[in-house]
C-alpha positions as CSV (number, residue, x, y, z in Angstrom):
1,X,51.4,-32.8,40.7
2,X,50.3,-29.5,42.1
3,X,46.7,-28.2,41.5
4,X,47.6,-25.8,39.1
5,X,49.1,-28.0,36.9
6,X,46.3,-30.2,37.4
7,X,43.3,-28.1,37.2
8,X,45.2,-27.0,33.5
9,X,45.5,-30.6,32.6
10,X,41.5,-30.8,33.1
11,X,40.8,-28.0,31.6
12,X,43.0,-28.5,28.4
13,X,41.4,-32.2,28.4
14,X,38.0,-30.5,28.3
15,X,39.2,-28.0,25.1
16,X,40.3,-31.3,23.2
17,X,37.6,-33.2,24.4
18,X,38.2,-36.8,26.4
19,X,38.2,-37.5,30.0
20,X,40.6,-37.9,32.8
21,X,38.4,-38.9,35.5
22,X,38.7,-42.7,34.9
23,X,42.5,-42.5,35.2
24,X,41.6,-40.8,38.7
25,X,39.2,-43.6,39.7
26,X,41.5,-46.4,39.0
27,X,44.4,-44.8,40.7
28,X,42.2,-45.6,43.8
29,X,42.2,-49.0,43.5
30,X,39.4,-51.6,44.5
31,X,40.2,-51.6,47.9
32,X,40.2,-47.7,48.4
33,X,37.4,-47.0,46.5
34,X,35.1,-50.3,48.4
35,X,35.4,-47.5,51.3
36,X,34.7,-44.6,49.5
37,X,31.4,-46.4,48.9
38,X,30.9,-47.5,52.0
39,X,31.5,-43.8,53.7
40,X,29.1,-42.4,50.5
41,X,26.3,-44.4,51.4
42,X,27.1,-43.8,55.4
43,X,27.2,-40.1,54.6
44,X,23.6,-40.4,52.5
45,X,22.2,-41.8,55.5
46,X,23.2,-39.4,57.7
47,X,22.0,-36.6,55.6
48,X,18.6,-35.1,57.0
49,X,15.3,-35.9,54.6
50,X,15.4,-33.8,51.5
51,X,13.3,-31.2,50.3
52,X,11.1,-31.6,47.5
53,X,11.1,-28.3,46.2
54,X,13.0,-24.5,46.1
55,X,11.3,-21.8,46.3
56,X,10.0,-19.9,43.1
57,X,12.3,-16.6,43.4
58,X,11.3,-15.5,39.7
59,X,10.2,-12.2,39.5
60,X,11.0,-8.1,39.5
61,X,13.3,-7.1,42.8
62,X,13.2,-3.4,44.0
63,X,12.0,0.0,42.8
64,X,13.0,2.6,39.9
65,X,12.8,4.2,36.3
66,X,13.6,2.7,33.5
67,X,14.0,-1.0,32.2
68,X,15.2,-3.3,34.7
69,X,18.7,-5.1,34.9
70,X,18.1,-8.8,33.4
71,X,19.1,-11.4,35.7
72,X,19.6,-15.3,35.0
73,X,20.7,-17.3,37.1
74,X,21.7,-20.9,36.0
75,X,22.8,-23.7,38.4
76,X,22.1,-27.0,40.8
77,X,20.0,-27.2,43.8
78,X,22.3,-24.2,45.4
79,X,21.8,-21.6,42.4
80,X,17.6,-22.9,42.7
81,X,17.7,-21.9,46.4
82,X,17.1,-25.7,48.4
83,X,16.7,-24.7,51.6
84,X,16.0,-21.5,51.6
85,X,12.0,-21.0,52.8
86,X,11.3,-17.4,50.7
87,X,12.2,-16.2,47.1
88,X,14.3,-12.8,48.8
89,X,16.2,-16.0,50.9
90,X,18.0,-17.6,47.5
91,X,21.1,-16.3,46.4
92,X,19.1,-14.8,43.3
93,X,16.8,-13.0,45.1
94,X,19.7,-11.5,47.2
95,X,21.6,-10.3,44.2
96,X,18.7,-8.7,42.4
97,X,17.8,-6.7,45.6
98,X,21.2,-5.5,46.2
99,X,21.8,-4.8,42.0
100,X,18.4,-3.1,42.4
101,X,19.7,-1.3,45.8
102,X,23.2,-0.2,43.9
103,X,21.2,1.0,40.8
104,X,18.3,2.4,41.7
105,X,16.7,0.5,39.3
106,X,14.1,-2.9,39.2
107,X,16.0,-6.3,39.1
108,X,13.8,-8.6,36.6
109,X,15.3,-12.4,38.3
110,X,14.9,-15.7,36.0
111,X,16.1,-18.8,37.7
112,X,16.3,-21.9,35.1
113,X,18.6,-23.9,37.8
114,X,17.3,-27.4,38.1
115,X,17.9,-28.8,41.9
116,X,20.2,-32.2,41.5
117,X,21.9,-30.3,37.6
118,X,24.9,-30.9,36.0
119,X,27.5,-29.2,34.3
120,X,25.8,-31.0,31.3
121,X,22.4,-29.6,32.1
122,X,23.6,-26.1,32.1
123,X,23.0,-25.7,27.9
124,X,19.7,-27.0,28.4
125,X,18.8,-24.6,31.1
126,X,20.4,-21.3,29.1
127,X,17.9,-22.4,26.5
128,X,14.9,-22.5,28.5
129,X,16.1,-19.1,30.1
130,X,16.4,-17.3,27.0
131,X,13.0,-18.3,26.0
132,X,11.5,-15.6,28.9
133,X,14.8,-13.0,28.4
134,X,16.3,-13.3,25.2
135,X,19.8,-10.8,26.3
136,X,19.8,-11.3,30.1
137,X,22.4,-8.6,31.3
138,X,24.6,-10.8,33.2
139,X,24.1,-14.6,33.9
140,X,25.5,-16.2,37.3
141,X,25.9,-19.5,37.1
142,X,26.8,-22.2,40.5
143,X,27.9,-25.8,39.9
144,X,30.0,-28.4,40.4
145,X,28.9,-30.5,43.5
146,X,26.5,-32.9,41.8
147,X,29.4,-33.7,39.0
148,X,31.8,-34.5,42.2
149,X,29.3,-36.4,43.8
150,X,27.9,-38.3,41.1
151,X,32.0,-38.7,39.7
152,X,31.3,-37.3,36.8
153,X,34.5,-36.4,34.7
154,X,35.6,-33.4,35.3
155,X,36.8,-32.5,32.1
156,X,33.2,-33.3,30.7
157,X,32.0,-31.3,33.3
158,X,34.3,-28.6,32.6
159,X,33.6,-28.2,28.8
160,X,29.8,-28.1,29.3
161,X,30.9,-25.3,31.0
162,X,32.8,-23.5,28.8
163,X,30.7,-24.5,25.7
164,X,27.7,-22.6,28.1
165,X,29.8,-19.4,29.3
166,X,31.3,-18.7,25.7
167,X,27.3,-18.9,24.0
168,X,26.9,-16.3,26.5
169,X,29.5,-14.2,25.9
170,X,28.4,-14.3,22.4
171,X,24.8,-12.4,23.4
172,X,26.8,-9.9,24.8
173,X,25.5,-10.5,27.9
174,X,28.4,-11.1,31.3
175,X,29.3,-14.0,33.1
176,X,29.8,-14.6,36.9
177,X,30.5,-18.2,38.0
178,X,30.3,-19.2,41.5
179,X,33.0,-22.3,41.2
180,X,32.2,-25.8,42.8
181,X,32.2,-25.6,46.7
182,X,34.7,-27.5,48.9
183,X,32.6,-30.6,50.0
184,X,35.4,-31.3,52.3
185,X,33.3,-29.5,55.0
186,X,30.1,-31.2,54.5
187,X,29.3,-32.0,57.9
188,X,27.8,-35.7,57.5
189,X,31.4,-37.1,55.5
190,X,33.7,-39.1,57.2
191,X,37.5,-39.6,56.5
192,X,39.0,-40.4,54.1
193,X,35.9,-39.3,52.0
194,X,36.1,-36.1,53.6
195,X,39.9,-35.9,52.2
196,X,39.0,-36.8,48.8
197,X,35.9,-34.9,48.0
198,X,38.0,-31.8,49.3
199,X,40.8,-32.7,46.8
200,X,38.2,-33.4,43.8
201,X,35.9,-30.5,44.2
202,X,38.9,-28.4,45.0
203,X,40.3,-29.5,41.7
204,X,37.2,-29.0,39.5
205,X,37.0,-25.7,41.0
206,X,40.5,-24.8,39.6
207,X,39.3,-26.6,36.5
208,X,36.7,-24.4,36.0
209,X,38.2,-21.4,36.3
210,X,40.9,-21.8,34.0
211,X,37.8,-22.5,31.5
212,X,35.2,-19.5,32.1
213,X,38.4,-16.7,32.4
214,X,39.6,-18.6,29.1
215,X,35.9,-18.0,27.4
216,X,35.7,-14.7,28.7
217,X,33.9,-14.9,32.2
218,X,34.7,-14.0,35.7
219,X,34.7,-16.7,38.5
220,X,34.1,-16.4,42.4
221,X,36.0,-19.8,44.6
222,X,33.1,-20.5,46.9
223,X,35.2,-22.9,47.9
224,X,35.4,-23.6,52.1
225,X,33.5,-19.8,52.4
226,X,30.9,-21.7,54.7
227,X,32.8,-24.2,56.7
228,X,33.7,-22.2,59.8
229,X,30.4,-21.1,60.4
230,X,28.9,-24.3,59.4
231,X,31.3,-26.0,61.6
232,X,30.4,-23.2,64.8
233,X,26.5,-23.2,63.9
234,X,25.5,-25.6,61.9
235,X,21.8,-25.1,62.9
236,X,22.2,-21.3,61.5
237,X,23.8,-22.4,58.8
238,X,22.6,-25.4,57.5
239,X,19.1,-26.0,56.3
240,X,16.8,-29.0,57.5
241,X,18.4,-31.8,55.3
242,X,22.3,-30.6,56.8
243,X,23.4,-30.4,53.8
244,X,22.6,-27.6,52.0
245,X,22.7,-24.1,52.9
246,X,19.8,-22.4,55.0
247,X,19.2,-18.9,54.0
248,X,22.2,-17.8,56.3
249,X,24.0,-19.9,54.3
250,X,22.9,-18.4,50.9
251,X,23.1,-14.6,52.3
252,X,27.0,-15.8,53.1
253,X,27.7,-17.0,49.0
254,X,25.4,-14.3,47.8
255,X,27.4,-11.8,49.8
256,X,30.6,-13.4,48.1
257,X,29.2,-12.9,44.4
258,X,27.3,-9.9,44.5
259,X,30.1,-7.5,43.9
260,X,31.6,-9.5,41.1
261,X,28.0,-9.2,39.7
262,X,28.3,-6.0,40.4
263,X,31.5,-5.1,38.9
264,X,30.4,-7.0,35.9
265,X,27.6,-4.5,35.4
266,X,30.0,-1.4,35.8
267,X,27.7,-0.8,38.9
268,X,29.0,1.9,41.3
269,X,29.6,0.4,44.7
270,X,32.3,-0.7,47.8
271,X,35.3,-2.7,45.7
272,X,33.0,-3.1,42.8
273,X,34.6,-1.5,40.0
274,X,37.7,-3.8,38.0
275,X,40.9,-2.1,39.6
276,X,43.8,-2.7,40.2
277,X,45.6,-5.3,42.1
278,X,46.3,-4.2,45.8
279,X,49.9,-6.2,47.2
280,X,49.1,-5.8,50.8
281,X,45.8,-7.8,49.9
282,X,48.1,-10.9,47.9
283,X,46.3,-9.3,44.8
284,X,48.1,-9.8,41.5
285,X,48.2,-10.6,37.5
286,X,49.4,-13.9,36.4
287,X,48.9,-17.3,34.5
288,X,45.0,-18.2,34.7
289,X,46.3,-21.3,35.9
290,X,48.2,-20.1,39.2
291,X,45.1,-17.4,40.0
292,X,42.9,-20.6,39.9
293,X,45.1,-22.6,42.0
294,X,45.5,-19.6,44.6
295,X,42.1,-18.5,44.6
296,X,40.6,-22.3,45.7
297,X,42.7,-21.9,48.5
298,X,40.8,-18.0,49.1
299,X,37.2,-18.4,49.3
300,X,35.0,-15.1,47.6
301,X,38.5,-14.7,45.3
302,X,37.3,-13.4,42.4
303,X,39.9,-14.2,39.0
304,X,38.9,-12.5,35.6
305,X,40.8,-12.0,32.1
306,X,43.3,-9.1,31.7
307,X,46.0,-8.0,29.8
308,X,49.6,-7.3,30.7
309,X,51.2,-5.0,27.8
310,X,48.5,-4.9,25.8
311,X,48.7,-8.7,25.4
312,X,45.6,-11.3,26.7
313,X,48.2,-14.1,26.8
314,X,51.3,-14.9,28.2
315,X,54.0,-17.6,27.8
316,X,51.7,-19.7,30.1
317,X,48.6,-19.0,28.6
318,X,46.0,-16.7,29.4
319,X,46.7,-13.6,31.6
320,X,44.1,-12.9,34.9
321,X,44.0,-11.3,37.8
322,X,43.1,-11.9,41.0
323,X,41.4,-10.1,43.1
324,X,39.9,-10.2,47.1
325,X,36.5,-8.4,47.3
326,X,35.5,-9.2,50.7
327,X,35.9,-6.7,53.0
328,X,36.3,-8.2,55.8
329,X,39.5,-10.2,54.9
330,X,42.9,-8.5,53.9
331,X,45.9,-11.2,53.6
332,X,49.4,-10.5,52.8
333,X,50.6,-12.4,50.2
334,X,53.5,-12.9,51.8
335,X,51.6,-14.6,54.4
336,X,48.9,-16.8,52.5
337,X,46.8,-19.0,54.6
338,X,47.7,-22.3,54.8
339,X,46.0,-25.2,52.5
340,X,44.7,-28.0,54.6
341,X,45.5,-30.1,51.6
342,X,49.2,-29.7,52.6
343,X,49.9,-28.1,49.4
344,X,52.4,-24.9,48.8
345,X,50.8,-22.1,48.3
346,X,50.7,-20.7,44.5
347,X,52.2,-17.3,43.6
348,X,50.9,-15.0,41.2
349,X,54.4,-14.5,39.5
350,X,55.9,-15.5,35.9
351,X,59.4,-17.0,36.2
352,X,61.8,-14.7,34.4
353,X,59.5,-11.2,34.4
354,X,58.2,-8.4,35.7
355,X,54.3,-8.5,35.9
356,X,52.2,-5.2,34.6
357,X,48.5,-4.9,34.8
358,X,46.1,-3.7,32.3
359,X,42.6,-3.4,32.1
């Protein structure tokens, strides 16, 4: 089964309710999953000593008139900023500046992440948030990696998702998720739980895309965005506990999201306005469920609703596009980058039709 068809098999478990992570689990087996333990708890181990805290990154960014840009951030330990030392070092404080650069305006930051969340702590956490901002102006929200790690199901986890994305959509307010990392390039794993934790966060990734472009947000695939640097400096780029990011680490994922975040806002900027798809850059429109299966394989790919003909859906469901904000990658799409989970690469095409794009 490829991962499109799988990440829409999650995600249309999650809309129905149920689970499908139990199947999963017994498809291992007691034998394979006796290692999987035994390469967890070698991996924990190996992990350096934790951090208690994050720092506290709350506050008003940058200079300017007027009322400032609402910012909430919602997340696990990487949206709270472990590792990081100073507030401006998290991936909120990042943003705000560089909203607060773009705008000329003051950036006011509320982080309600919880380090060690959820994808079921995530309502919870947009409740205590809107107790101190009430209509935040966009919401970025990172998680995933503690619902891999701690096996949850990941069409529970994807429907606390969606259940959290659509209550904001209903303030009015935007949406940009950074999707679950690939903890295939978590330095301290071993094979074959390297393999596997690639395949399942991968997977959830996929998941939750499908969900927040389905409930009317925008998505970023974090996915591997850190590996080669972890894997050519991992003193740079990994914090004291080498596992989570240091704030070179967080400047590389904030660098990723701000111009979704941006574009979001409608803020002027380098490739942050919602235009067209660009060929040369294997840009398209197609199924949410293909554009979430490409863009796992395309860390800092950004997928979001659209219409083709005037029409949100499609014969496969609903229509997005893809897009590559990064600057500093431009791939054909007829020459993708290979998947090192041997997989085909997903085309943004619909069997039987032209595609058309519409914003």
């Amino acid at each position: 089964m490829g991962r499109a068809r799988r990440a829409r098999k999650i995600a249309a478990t999650a809309a129905y309710g149920g689970g499908g992570l139990a199947a999963a689990s017994a498809a291992l087996g007691a034998v394979g999953y006796g290692v999987i333990k035994a390469e967890a708890l070698l991996a924990r181990r190996t992990v350096g000593r934790p951090f208690d805290t994050s720092p506290d990154d709350e506050g008003t960014y940058g200079a300017g008139p007027g009322q400032p840009v609402e910012l909430l951030v919602l997340g696990d330990s990487s949206a709270a900023g472990m590792g990081a030392v100073q507030p401006h070092e998290t991936v909120g404080g990042i943003i705000a500046n560089g909203v607060s650069a773009l705008m000329g305006r003051r950036v006011h930051l509320t982080n309600a992440a919880v380090v060690g969340a959820e994808s079921s702590d995530l309502e919870r956490q947009l409740a205590d948030g809107l107790e101190s901002v009430t209509r935040p102006d966009v919401v970025v929200i990172m998680v995933g990696a503690n619902d891999v790690t701690h096996r949850i199901d990941r069409a529970t986890a994807v429907r606390h998702l969606e259940i959290t994305v659509r209550r904001i959509r209903s303030l009015g307010s935007e949406v940009v998720v950074g999707t679950c990392p690939d903890l295939g390039t978590i330095e301290p794993l071993a094979q074959p739980l390297r393999l596997l934790a690639r395949r399942w966060s991968r997977d959830l990734a996929a998941a939750q895309t499908i969900a927040v472009v389905e409930a009317g947000g925008r998505t970023v695939s974090l996915g591997d965005l850190l590996g080669e640097e972890f894997a050519a400096s991992p003193s740079t780029m990994f914090s004291e506990d080498r596992f989570h990011p240091s704030a070179a680490g967080y400047a590389r994922a904030a660098a990723a999201l701000l111009p979704s975040v941006c574009a979001a806002l409608g803020v002027w900027g380098e490739d942050t306005t919602d235009r067209a798809p660009e060929a040369r850059r294997g840009e398209g429109v197609g199924p949410v469920a293909i554009a979430a299966g490409q863009a796992v394989r395309d860390a800092g790919t950004e997928v979001s609703p659209t219409e083709v003909g005037g029409q949100a859906r499609g014969p496969r469901g609903r229509w997005a596009v893809l897009l590559r904000r990064r600057p500093d990658v431009v791939t054909s799409a007829a020459d993708p980058e290979p998947d090192p989970s041997g997989e085909p690469p997903a085309q943004l095409t619909e069997p039987g039709g032209e595609l058309g794009h519409t914003r």
